[in-house]
N, C-alpha and C positions, 0 to 999 in steps of 0.2 A: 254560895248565896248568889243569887242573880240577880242583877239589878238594869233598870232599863237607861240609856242614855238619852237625857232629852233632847237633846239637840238632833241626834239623825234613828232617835230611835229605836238602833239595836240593843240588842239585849246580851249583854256580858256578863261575865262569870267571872267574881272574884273568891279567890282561897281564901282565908284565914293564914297569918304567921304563922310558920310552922306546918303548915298543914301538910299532909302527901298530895301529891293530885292522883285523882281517883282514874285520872285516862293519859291516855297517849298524847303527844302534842299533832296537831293534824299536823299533813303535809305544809299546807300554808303558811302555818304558823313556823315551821322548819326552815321553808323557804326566808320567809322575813327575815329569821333569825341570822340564815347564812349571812343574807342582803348587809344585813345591817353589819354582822362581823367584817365582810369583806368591806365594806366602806368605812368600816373604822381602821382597818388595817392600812388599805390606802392611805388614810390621812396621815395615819402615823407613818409610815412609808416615806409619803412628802415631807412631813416635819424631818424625819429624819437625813432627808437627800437638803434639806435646807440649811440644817447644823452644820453637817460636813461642810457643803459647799462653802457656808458663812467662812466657818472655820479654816477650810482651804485659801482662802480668797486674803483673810488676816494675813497666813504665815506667807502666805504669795505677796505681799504687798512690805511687809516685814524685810522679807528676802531682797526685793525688789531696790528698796529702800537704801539695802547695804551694797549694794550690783552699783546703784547711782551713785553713791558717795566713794566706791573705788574707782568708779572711771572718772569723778570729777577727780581727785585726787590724783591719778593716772596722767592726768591731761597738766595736771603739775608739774609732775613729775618729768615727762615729756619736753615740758619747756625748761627746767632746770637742765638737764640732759643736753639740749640744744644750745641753749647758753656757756653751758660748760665746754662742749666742743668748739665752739665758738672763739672761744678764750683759749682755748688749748692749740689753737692752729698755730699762734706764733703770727708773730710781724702786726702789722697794726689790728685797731680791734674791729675796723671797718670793713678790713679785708677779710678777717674767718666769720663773722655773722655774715658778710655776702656768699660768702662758700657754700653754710652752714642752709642760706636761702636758696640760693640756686638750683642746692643739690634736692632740695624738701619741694620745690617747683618742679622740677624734671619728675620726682615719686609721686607729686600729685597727677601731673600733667598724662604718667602714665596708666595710673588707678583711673582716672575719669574714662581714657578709650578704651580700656578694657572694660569697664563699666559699661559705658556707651554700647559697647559691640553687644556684650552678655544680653543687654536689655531690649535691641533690635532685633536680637534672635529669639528673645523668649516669647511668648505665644498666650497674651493676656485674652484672646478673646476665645470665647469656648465652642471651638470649631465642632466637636461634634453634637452636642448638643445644636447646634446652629443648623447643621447636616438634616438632625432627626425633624427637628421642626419642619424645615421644609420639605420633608418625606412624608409628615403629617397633613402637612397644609394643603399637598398635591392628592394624598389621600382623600382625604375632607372632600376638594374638586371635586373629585372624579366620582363620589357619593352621591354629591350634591345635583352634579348635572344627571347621574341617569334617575336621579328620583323624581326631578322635573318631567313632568309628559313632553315628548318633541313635540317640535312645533310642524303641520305637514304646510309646504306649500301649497300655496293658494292653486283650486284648478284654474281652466281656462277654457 
């Protein structure tokens, strides 16, 4: 049955429930169809990289959660340790907590220049990258001036 669309027009062809269709699908109408498959697939594609990543990000954050609560715990622990050595040196208790700092000063003292040194050696800015640009830029120049017409000196 055919019927016409008013708004632009054309004139469509609807089947009946059930019906066979009597032709082939055009190419167009193939075309569409792919279209349409492939963009639904995409979506679902993205729904699906959304789940996961949700999903990843929970047990990540989960995980994360227990990582913080044994190094706060850690850092207790730490100072119990400290204390206890402290008490364990023998002779007053002023004298092994000073020990107990002295010695946790000199491990600090030497963690920071080794820190220090590592971090003047490391290479935060991105030399080559830095390099290319200005191979580009000089590039660019040199484009740029011979596409200008020279200029002749004036006669005389």
């Amino acid at each position: 049955m055919a019927t016409q669309d008013p708004q632009s027009g054309a004139r469509t062809t609807t089947r009946p429930a059930g019906a066979a269709p009597t032709e082939e699908p055009s190419t167009g109408e193939l075309l569409k169809g792919l279209a349409d498959d492939a963009t639904t697939l995409v979506r679902q594609e993205i729904l699906l990289a959304k789940q996961e990543l949700q999903e990843g990000l929970t047990a990540s954050a989960k995980a994360s959660a227990l990582l913080v609560a044994a190094g706060v715990l850690g850092l207790y622990a730490f100072g119990f340790l400290l204390y206890t050595i402290g008490e364990a040196i023998g002779g007053p208790r002023w004298l092994g907590f000073a020990i107990v700092t002295v010695v946790l000063l000199i491990v600090v003292a030497v963690l920071g220049l080794v820190g220090k040194k590592r971090l003047a050696a490391s290479k935060v800015a991105p030399e080559k990258a830095k390099a290319e640009l200005q191979t580009t830029a000089n590039e660019l120049k040199e484009e740029i001036t011979w596409g200008k017409p020279q200029q002749q000196p004036p006669e005389r």
